[in-house]
C-alpha positions as CSV (number, residue, x, y, z in Angstrom):
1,X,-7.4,22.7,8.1
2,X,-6.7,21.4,11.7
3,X,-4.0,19.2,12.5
4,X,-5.2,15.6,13.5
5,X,-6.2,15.2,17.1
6,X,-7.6,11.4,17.8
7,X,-5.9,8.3,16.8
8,X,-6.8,6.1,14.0
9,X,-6.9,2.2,13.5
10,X,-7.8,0.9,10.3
11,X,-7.9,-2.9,8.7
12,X,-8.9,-3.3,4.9
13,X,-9.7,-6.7,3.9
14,X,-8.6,-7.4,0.2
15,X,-9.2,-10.4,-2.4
16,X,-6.8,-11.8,-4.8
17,X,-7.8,-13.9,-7.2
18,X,-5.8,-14.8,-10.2
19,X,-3.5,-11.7,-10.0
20,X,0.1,-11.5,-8.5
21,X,-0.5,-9.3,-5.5
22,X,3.4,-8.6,-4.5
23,X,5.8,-10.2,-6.7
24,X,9.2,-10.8,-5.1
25,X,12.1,-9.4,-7.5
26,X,14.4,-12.0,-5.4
27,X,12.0,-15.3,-6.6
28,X,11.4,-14.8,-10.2
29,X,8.7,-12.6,-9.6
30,X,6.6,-15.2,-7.8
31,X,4.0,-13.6,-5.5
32,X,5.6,-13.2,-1.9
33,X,5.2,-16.3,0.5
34,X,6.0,-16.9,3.7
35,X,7.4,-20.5,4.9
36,X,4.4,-21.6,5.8
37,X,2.5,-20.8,2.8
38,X,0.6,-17.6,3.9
39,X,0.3,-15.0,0.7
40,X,2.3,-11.5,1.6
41,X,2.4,-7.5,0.3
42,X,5.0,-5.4,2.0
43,X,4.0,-2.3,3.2
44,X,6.3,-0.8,0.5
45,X,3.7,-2.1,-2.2
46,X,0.6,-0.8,0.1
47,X,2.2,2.6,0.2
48,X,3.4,2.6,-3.4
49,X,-0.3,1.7,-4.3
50,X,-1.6,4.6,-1.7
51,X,0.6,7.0,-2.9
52,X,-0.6,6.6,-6.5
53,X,-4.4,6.9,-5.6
54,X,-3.7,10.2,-3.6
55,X,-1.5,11.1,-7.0
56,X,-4.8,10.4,-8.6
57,X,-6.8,12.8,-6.4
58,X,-4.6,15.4,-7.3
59,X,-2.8,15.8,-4.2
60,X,1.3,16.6,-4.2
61,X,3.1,13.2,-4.1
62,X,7.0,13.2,-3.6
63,X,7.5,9.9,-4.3
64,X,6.2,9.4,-7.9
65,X,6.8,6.7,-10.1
66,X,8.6,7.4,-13.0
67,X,5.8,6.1,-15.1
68,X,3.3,8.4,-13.1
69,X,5.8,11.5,-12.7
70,X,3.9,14.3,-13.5
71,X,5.9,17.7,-12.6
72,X,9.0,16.6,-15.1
73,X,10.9,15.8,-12.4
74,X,13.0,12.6,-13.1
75,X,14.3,11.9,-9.6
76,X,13.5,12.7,-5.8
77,X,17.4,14.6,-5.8
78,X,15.7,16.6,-8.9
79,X,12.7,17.5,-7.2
80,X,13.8,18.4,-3.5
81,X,16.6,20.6,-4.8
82,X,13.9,22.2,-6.9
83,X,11.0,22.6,-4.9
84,X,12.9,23.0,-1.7
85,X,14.8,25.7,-0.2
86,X,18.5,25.8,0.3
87,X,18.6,25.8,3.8
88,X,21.0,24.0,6.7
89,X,18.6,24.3,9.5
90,X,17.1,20.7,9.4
91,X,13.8,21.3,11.4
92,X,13.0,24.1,8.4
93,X,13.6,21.8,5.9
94,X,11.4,19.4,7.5
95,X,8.8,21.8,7.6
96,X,8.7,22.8,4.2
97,X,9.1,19.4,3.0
98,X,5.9,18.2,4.9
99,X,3.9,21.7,3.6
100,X,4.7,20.3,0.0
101,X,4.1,16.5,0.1
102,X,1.0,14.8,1.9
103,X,3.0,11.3,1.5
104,X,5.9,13.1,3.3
105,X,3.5,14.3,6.0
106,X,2.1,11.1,5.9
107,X,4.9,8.2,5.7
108,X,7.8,10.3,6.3
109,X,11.1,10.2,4.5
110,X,14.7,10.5,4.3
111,X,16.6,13.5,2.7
112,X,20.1,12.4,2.0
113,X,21.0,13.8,-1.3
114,X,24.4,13.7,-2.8
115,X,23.3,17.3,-4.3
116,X,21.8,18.4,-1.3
117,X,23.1,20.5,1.7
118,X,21.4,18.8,4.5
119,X,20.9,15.7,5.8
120,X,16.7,15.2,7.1
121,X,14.7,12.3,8.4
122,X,10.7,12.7,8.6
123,X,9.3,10.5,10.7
124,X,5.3,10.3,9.2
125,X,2.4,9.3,11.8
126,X,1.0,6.8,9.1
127,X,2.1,3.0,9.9
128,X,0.7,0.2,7.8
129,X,2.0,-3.5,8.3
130,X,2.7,-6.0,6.0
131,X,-0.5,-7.6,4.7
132,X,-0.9,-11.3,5.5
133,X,-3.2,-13.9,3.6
134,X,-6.2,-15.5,6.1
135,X,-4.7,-19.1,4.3
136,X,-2.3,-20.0,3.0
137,X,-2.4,-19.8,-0.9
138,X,-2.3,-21.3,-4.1
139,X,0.5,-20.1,-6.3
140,X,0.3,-21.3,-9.8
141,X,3.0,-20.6,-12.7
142,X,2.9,-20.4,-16.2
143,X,5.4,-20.9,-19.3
144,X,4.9,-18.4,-21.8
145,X,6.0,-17.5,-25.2
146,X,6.4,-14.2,-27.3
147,X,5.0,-14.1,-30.9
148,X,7.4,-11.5,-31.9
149,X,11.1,-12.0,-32.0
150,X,13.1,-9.6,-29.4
151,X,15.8,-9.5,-31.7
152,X,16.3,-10.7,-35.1
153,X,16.8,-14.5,-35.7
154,X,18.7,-15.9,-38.2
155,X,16.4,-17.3,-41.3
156,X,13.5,-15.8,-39.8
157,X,13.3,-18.7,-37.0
158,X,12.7,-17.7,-33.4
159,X,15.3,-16.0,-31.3
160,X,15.7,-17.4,-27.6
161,X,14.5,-15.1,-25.8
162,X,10.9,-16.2,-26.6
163,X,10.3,-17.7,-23.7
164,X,9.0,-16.5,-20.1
165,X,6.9,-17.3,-17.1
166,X,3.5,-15.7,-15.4
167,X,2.8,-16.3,-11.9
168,X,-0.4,-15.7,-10.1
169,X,-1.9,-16.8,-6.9
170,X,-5.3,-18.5,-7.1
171,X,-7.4,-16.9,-4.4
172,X,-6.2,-15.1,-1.0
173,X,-8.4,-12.9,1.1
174,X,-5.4,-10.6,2.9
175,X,-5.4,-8.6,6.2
176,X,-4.3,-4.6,5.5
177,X,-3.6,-2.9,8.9
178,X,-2.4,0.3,9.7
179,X,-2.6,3.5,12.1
180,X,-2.3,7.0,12.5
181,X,-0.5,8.2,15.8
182,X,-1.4,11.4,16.6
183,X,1.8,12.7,18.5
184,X,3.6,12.4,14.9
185,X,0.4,14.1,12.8
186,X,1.4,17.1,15.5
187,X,4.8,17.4,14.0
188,X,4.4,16.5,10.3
189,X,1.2,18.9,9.9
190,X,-1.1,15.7,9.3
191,X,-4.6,17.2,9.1
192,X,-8.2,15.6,9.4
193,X,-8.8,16.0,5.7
194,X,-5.0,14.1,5.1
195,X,-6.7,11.3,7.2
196,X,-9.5,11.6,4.6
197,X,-7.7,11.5,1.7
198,X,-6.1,8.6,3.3
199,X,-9.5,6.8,4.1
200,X,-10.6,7.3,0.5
201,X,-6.9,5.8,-1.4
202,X,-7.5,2.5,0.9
203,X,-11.1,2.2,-0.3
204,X,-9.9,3.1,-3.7
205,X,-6.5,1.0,-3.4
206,X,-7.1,-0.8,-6.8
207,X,-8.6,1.6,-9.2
208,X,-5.9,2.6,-11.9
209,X,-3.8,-0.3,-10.7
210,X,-4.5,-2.8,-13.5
211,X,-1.8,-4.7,-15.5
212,X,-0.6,-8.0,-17.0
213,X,0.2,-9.2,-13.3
214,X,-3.6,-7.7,-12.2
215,X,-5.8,-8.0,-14.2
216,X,-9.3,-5.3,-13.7
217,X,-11.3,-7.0,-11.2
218,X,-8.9,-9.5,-9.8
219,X,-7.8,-7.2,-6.8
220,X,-10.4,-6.4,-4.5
221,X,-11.4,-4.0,-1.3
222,X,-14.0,-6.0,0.0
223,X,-14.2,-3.7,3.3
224,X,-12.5,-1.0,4.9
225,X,-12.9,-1.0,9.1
226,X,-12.0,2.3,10.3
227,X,-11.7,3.5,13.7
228,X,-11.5,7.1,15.1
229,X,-11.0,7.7,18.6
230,X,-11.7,9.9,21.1
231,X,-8.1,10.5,22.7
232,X,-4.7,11.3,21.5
233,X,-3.3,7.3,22.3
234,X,-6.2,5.6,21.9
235,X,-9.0,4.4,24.0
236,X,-7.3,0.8,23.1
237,X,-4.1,-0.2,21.7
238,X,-3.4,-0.5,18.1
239,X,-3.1,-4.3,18.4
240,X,-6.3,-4.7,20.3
241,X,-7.9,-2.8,17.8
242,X,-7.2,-5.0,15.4
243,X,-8.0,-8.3,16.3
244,X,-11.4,-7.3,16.9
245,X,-11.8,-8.4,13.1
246,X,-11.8,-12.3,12.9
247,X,-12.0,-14.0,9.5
248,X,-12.1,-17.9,9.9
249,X,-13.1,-20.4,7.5
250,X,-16.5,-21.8,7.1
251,X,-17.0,-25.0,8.2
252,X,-15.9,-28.0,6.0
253,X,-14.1,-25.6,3.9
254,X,-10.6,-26.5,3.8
255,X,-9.4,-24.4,0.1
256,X,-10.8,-21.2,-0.1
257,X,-11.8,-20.0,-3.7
258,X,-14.1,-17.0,-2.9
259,X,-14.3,-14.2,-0.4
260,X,-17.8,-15.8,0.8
261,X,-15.6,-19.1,2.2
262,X,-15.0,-17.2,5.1
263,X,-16.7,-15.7,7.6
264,X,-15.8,-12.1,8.8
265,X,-16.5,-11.0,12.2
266,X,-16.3,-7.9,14.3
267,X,-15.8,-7.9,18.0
268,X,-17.6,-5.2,20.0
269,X,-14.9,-2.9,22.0
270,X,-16.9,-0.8,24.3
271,X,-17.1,3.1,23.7
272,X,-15.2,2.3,20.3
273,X,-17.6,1.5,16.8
274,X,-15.7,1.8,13.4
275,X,-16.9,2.8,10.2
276,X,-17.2,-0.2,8.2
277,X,-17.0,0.9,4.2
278,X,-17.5,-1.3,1.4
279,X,-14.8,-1.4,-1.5
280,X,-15.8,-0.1,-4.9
């Protein structure tokens, strides 16, 4: 396996439609907003949903979720002191942790342990920003009730905790963009089949990822732009890269419902073409 050597750009596009894309723990659960409206996922969520596709694929994940934990392991403590050895020297540590875990070679992370004995920060060469909605969108609530008593009422009648709410946005195309800086992929051991793997999770992102909040089918890769190039910092800059896709609404359109209410274009960047890959 050889250690990445070009930089990578990527932008996945992604519809919502009926499904709560990032609810917000602070807001009831409502899907994230900014103040002007625009639908939101944290790169937390992106990553979470990454790391669970390249769980999926049967590579080594640190960060599992307890409901997708597979090596018995019921914290990150647990598993580092477990799987890693008891050394001080940090860069060793480092090292092993990043031979272990792609998402540590990947996104990095922090080792600060109260069981450990050493104190490690992994900086990963994988960057993804917050996703962003192309409009602002539609978020619509629901009151909901439970059949089945929580806890037993008195006579048989219906204990209060019956109640609830469902929130879900109506439609929202989003904007997923990330990189992968090579200069970082040097020190973590990133390789050009991690970059693979990577590739593959974002066209995946949504497979294995239903619940009551998403639905199958209401979260959507509609198209993965991916661009390798043929330098260590890039024949353009990260930002420039991604502007070059454009999605604007279609004239006399002014509430999107559907992915085909926009139109999607690519600007040509000389000596740079991306792989454009079309979601499952």
């Amino acid at each position: 396996m050889s250690v990445l050597g070009n930089k990578i750009d990527f932008v996945v596009l992604v519809s919502v439609h009926l499904a709560n894309a990032n609810g917000d723990p602070l807001n009831g659960n409502r899907p994230r907003t900014d103040y002007n409206g625009f639908g939101e996922m944290t790169d937390v969520c992106i990553k979470r949903k990454i790391r669970n596709r390249l769980q999926d694929m049967g590579k080594a994940i640190f960060v599992q979720s307890a409901d997708r934990a597979t090596d018995g392991f019921t914290s990150l403590s647990e598993r580092a002191s477990k799987c890693l050895p008891k050394v001080k020297d940090a860069e060793e540590y480092a090292q092993k942790a990043c031979e272990l875990w792609l998402d540590v070679r990947s996104f990095g992370q922090v080792f600060a342990f109260k069981a450990g004995n050493v104190s490690v920060g992994v900086r990963g060469p994988v960057s993804i920003h917050q996703a962003v909605s192309a409009s602002p969108v539609e978020v619509r609530s629901y009151q909901i009730t439970k059949s089945v008593n929580g806890e037993p009422g008195k006579e048989g009648a219906r204990s209060s905790d019956t109640m609830g709410q469902k929130h879900m946005v109506q439609f929202g195309l989003y904007e997923i963009k990330g990189s992968i800086n090579v200069q970082l992929a040097e020190k973590t051991g990133f390789t050009t089949e991690d970059a693979a793997a990577i590739k593959e999770a974002l066209r995946t992102l949504f497979v294995n990822d239903a619940s009551a909040a998403r639905p199958e089918g209401s979260m959507e890769v509609v198209t993965l732009y991916w661009w390798e190039h043929n330098c260590k910092i890039g024949q353009y800059s990260s930002a420039k890269v991604h502007r070059t896709v454009q999605v604007t609404l279609k004239d006399g359109v002014s509430v999107p419902s559907d992915v085909q209410d926009y139109v999607v274009t690519l600007e040509s960047l000389p000596g740079l073409d991306p792989e454009v890959i079309p979601g499952v």
